[in-house]
Each structure stands twice: as structure tokens, then as C-alpha cells.
BATORTI-150834 format. One record per atom (N, C-alpha, C): z, x negated, y; residue number from 1; atom name. Coordinates in Angstrom, 3 decimals, always signed. Example, Ala and Ser with C-alpha at 12.3 -4.5 7.8 and 13.67 -1.06 7.14 Angstrom:
// BATORTI-150834
up,east,north,nr,atom
+7.800,-13.190,-5.690,1,N $
+7.800,-12.300,-4.500,1,CA $
+7.800,-13.200,-3.300,1,C $
+7.080,-12.850,-2.250,2,N $
+7.140,-13.670,-1.060,2,CA $
+7.870,-12.900,+0.030,2,C $
END
This chain:
// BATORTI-150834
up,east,north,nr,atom
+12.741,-10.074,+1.007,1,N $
+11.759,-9.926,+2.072,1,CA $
+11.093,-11.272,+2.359,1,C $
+11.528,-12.355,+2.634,2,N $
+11.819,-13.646,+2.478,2,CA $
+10.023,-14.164,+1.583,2,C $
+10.154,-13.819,+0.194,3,N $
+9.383,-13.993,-0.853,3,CA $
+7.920,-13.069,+0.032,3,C $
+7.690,-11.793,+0.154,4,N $
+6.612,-10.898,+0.489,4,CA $
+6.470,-11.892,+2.109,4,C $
+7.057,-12.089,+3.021,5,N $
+6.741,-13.162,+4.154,5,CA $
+5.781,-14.434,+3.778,5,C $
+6.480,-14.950,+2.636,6,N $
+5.593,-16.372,+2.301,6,CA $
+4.359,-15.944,+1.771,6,C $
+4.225,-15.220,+0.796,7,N $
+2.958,-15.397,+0.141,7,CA $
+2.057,-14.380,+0.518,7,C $
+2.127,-14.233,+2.618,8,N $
+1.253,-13.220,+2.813,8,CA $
+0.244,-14.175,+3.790,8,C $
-0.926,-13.686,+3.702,9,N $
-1.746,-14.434,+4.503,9,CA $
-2.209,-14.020,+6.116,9,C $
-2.389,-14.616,+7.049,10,N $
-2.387,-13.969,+7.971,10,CA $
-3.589,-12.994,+8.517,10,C $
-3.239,-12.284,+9.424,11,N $
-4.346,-11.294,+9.942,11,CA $
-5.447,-11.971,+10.292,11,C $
-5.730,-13.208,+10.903,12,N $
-6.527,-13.794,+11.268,12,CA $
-7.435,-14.626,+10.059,12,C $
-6.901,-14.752,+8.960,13,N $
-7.270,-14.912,+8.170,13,CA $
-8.444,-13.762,+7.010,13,C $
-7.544,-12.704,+7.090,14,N $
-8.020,-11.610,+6.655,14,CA $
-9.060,-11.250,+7.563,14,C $
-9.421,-11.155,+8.652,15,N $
-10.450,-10.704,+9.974,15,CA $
-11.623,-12.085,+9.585,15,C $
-11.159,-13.238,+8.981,16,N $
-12.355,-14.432,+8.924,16,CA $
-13.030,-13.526,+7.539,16,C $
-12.933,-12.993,+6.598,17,N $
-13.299,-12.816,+5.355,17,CA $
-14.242,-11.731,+5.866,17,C $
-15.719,-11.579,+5.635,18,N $
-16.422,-10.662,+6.017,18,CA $
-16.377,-9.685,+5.473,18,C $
-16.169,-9.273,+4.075,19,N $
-15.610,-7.897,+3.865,19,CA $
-14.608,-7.305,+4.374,19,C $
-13.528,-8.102,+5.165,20,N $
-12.529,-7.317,+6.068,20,CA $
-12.908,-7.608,+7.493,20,C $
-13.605,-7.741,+8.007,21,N $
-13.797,-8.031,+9.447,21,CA $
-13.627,-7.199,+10.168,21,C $
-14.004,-5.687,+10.142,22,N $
-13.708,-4.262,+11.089,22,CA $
-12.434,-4.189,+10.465,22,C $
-11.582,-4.662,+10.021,23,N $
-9.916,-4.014,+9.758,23,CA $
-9.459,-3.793,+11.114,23,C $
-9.126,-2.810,+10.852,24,N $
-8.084,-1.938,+11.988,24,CA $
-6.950,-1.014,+11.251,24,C $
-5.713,-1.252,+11.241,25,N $
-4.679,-0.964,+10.511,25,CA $
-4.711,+1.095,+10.902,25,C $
-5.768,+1.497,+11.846,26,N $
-5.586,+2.450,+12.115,26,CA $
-3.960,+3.797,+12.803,26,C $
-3.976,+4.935,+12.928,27,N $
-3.586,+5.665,+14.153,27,CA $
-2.017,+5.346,+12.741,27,C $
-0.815,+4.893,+13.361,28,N $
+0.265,+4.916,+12.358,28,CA $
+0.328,+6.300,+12.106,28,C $
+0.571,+6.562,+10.466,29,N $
+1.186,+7.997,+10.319,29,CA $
+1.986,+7.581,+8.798,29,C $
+2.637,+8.690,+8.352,30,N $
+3.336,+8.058,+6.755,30,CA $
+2.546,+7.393,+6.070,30,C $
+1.843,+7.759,+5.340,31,N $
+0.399,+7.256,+5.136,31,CA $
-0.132,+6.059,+4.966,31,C $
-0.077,+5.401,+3.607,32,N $
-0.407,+3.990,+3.706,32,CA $
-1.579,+3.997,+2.940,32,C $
-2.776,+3.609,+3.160,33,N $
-4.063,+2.954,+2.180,33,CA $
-4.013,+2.094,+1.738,33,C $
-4.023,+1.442,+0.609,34,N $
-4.278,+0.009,+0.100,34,CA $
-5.576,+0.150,-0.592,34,C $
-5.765,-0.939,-0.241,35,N $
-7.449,-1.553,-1.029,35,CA $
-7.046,-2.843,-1.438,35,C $
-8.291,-3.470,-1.738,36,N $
-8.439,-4.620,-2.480,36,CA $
-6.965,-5.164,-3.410,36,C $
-7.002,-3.869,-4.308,37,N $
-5.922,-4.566,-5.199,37,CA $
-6.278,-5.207,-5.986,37,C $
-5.392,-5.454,-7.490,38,N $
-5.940,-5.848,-8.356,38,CA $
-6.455,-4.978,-9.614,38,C $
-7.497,-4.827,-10.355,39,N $
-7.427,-4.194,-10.492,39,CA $
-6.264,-3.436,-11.569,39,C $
-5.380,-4.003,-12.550,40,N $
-4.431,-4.130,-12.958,40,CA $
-2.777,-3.531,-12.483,40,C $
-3.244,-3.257,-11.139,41,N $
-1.732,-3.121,-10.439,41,CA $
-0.892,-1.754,-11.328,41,C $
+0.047,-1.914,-10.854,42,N $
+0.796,-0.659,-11.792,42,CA $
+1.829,-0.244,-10.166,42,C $
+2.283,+0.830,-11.475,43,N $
+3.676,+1.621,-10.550,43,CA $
+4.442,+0.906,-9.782,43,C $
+4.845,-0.105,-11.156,44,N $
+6.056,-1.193,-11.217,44,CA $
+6.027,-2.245,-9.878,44,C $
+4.504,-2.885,-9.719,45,N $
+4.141,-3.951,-8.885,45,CA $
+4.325,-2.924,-7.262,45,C $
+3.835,-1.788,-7.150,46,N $
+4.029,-1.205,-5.649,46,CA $
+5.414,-0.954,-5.419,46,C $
+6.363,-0.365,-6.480,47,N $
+7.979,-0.659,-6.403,47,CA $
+8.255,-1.552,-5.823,47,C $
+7.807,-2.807,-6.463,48,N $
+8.607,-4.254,-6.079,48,CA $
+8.526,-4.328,-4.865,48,C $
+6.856,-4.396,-4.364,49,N $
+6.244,-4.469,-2.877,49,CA $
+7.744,-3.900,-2.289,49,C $
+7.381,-2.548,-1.833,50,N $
+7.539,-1.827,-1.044,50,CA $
+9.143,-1.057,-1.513,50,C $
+9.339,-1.377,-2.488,51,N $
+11.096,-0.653,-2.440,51,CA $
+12.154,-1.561,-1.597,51,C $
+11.711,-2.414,-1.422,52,N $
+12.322,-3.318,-0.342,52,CA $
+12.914,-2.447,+0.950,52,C $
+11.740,-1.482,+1.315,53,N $
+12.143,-0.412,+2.496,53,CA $
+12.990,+0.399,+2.300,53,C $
+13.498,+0.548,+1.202,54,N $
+14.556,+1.187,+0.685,54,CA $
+16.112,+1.450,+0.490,54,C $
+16.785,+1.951,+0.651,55,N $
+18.690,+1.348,+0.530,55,CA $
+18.715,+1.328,-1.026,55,C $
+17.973,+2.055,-1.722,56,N $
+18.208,+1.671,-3.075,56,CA $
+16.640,+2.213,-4.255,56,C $
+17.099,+2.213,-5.334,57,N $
+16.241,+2.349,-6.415,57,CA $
+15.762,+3.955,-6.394,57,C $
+17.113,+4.716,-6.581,58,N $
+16.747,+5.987,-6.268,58,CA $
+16.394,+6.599,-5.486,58,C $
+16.120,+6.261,-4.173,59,N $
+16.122,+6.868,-2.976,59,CA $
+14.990,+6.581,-3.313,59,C $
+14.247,+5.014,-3.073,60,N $
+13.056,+4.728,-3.135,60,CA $
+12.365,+6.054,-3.953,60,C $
+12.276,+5.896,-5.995,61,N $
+11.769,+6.819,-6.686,61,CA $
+12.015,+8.111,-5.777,61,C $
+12.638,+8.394,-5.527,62,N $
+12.957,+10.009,-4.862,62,CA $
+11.699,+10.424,-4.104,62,C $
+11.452,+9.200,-2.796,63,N $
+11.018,+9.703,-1.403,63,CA $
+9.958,+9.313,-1.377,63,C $
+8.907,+7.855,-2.057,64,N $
+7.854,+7.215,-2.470,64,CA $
+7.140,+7.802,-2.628,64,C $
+5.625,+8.448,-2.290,65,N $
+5.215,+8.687,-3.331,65,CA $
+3.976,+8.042,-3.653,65,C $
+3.424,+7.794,-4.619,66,N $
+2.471,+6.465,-5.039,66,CA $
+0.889,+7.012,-6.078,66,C $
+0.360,+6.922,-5.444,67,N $
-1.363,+7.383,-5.904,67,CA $
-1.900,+5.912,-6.368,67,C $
-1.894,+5.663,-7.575,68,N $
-3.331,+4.567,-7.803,68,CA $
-4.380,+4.950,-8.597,68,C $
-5.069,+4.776,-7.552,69,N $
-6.887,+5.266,-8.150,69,CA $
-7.601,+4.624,-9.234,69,C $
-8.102,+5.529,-10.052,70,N $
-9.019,+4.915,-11.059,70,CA $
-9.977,+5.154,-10.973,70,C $
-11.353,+4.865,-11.747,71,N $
-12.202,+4.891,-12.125,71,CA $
-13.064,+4.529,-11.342,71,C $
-13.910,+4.598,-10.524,72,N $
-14.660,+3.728,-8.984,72,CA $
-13.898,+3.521,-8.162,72,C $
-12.842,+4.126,-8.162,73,N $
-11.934,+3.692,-6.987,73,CA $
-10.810,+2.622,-7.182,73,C $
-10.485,+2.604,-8.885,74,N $
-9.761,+1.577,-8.740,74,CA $
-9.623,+0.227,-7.641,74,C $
-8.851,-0.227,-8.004,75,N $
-7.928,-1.258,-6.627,75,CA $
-7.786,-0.699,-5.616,75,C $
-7.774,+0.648,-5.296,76,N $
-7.032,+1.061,-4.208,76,CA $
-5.837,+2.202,-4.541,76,C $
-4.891,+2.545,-3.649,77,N $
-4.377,+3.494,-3.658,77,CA $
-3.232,+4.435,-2.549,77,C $
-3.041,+5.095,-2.637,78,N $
-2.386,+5.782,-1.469,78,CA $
-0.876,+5.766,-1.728,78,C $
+0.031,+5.478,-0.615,79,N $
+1.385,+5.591,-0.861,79,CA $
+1.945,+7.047,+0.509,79,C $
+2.949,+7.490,+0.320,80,N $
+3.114,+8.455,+1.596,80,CA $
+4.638,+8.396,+1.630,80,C $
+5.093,+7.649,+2.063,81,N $
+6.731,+7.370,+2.844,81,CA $
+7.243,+8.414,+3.360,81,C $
+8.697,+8.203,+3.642,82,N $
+9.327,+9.648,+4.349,82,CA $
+9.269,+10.267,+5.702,82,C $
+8.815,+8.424,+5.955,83,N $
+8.974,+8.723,+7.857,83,CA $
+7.661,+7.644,+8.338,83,C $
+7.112,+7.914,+9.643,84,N $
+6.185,+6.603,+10.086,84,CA $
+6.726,+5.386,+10.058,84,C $
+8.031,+5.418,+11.008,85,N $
+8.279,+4.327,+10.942,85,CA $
+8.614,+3.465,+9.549,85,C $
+8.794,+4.311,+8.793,86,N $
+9.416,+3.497,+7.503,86,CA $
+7.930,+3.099,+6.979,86,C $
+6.697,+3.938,+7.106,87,N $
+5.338,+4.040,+7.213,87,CA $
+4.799,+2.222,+7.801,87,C $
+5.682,+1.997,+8.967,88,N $
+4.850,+0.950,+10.025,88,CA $
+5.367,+0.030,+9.573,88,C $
+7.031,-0.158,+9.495,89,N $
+7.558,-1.514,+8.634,89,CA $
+6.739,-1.891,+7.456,89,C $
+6.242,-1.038,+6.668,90,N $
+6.037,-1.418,+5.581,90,CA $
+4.738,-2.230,+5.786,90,C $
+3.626,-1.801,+6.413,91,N $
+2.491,-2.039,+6.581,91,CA $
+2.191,-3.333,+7.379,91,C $
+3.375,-3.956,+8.667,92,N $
+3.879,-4.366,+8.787,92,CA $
+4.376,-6.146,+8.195,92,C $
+4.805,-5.323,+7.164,93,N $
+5.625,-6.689,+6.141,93,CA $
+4.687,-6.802,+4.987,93,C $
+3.783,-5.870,+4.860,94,N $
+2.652,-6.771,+3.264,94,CA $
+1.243,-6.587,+3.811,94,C $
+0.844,-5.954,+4.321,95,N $
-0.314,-6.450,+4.884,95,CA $
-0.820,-7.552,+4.972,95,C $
-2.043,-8.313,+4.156,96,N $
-1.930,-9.595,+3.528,96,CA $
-0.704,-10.549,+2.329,96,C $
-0.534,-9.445,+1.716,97,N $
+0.443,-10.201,+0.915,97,CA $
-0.345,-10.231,-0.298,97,C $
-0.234,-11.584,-0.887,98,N $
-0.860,-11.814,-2.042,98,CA $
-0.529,-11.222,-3.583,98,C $
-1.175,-10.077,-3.892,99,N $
-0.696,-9.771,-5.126,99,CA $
-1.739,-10.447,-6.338,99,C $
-1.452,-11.270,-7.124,100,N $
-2.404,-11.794,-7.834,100,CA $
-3.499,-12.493,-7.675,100,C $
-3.074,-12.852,-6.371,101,N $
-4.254,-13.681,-5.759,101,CA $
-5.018,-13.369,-5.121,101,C $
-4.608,-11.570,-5.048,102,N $
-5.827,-10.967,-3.987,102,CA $
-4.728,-10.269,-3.099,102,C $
-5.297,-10.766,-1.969,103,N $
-4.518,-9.777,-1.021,103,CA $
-4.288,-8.736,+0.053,103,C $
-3.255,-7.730,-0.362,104,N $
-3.419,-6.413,+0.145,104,CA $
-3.517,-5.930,+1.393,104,C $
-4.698,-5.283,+2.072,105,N $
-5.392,-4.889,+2.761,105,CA $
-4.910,-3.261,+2.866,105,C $
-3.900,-3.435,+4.134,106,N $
-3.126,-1.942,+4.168,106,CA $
-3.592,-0.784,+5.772,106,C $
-3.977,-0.108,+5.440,107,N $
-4.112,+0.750,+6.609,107,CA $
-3.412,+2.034,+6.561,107,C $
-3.066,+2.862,+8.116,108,N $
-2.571,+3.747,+7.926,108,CA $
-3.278,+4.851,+7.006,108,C $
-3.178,+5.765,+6.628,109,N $
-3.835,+6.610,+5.899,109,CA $
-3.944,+7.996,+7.101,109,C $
-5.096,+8.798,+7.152,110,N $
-5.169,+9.979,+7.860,110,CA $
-3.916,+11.270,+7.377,110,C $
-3.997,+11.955,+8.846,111,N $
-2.862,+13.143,+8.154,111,CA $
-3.338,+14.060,+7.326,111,C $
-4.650,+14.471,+6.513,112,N $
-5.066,+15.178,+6.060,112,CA $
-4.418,+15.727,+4.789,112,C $
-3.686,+14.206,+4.147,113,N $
-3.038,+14.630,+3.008,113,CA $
-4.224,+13.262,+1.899,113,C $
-3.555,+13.094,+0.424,114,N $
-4.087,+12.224,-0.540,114,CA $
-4.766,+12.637,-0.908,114,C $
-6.408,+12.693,-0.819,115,N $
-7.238,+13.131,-1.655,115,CA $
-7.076,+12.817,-3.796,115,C $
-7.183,+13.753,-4.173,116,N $
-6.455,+14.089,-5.698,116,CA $
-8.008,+14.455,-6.047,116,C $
-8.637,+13.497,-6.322,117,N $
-10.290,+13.981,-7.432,117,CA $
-9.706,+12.892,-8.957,117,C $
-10.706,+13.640,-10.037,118,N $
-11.157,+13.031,-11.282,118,CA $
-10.933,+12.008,-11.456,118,C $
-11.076,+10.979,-10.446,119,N $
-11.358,+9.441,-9.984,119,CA $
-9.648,+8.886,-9.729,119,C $
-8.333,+9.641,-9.874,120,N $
-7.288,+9.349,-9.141,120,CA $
-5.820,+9.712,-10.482,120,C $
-5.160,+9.165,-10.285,121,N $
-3.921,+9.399,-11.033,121,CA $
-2.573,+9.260,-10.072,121,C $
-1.911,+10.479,-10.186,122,N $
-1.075,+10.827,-9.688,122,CA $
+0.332,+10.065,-10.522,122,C $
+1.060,+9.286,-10.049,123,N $
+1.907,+8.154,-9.775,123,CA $
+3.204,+8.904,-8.974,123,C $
+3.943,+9.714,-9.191,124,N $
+5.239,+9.681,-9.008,124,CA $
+6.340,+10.580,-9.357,124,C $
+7.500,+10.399,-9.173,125,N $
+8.850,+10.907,-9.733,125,CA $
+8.803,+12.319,-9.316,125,C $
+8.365,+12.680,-8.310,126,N $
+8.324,+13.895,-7.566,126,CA $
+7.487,+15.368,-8.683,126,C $
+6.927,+14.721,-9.043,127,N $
+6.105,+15.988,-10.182,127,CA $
+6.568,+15.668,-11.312,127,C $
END
């Protein structure tokens, strides 16, 4: 946890950058948005992030579930946790954390559910 603390940048930092200036982490729900990834990110790199919230490897794969978008949408993607709160820690602890030099820009996600178009690849153990 320690490591994702240091190399995150702060909110106030992220709010100076004019493409993030209206950030508002939005209404908490499971539901996590990420943007400005890289575009490169994989399965593996949101594991690392975020299995941290986890008691273990399997639980994590089990309960995770992980959307990264392609094609215009790449560098973003949707994650949906088991619970909010496990939802708020997370968002929480990497919000501004530097993945590759760019760093991740997390909001809650709406309850509507992960939008699944053409543009999206479905990312987890569950299917």
C-alpha cells in the first residue's frame, strides 16, 4: 500500500491540470471509472493496483470485475467491486496514482450497470 501512497499525486494537483479541473469523484457506488490510462494497461496492471483490497488472489479474481475499453475508448475502463465501501477505499488509495507516468483519474461509476458496446472488452474470471 506503502508503494501506490508514494507514487500518487495529489488531488490538488490533478484539479491544477485543465483537462481534470471539473473532477468530482462522484455519488460512491461499487462502481469505479478510470480514465486517463495508459494506453497499454492490461488485466495484470489493475490486479496489482487494486488487489491490494483484497485478503487474497482468489477472492480478488472471484469478486473483481474489470472492463478495459478499446478502440476510442481506450485508456479507460470500468471496475465493479463487491461492496461500496470496498468501492470507496479503493478510489480512495489510487486516485492519482501514477501508472506509467500518467495518472489515474478514478470516479465512482453510475448504478446503471457497465456499458458493453463494440468499443469494450470484457476482462474477467466471472464469464
Amino acid at each position: 500500500m506503502d508503494q501506490l501512497i508514494q507514487n500518487r499525486i495529489p488531488l490538488e494537483q490533478i484539479l491544477a491540470n485543465p483537462k481534470f479541473k471539473n473532477y468530482s469523484a462522484g455519488e460512491p457506488s461499487d462502481k469505479l471509472y478510470l480514465k486517463n490510462l495508459p494506453k497499454n494497461v492490461t488485466v495484470e496492471d489493475i490486479y496489482w493496483i487494486y488487489g491490494r483490497h483484497f485478503p487474497d488472489e482468489k477472492v480478488m479474481k472471484r469478486d473483481l470485475e474489470i472492463q478495459i475499453m478499446t478502440g476510442r475508448m481506450k485508456g479507460q475502463a470500468f471496475l465493479i467491486f463487491p461492496t461500496v465501501a470496498i468501492a470507496k477505499q479503493a478510489l480512495q488509495d489510487t486516485n492519482g496514482y501514477l501508472l506509467r507516468d500518467k495518472p489515474i483519474i478514478a470516479e465512482f461509476g453510475r448504478q446503471t450497470g457497465i456499458p458493453y458496446t463494440e468499443n469494450s472488452e470484457l476482462k474477467t474470471d466471472k464469464m
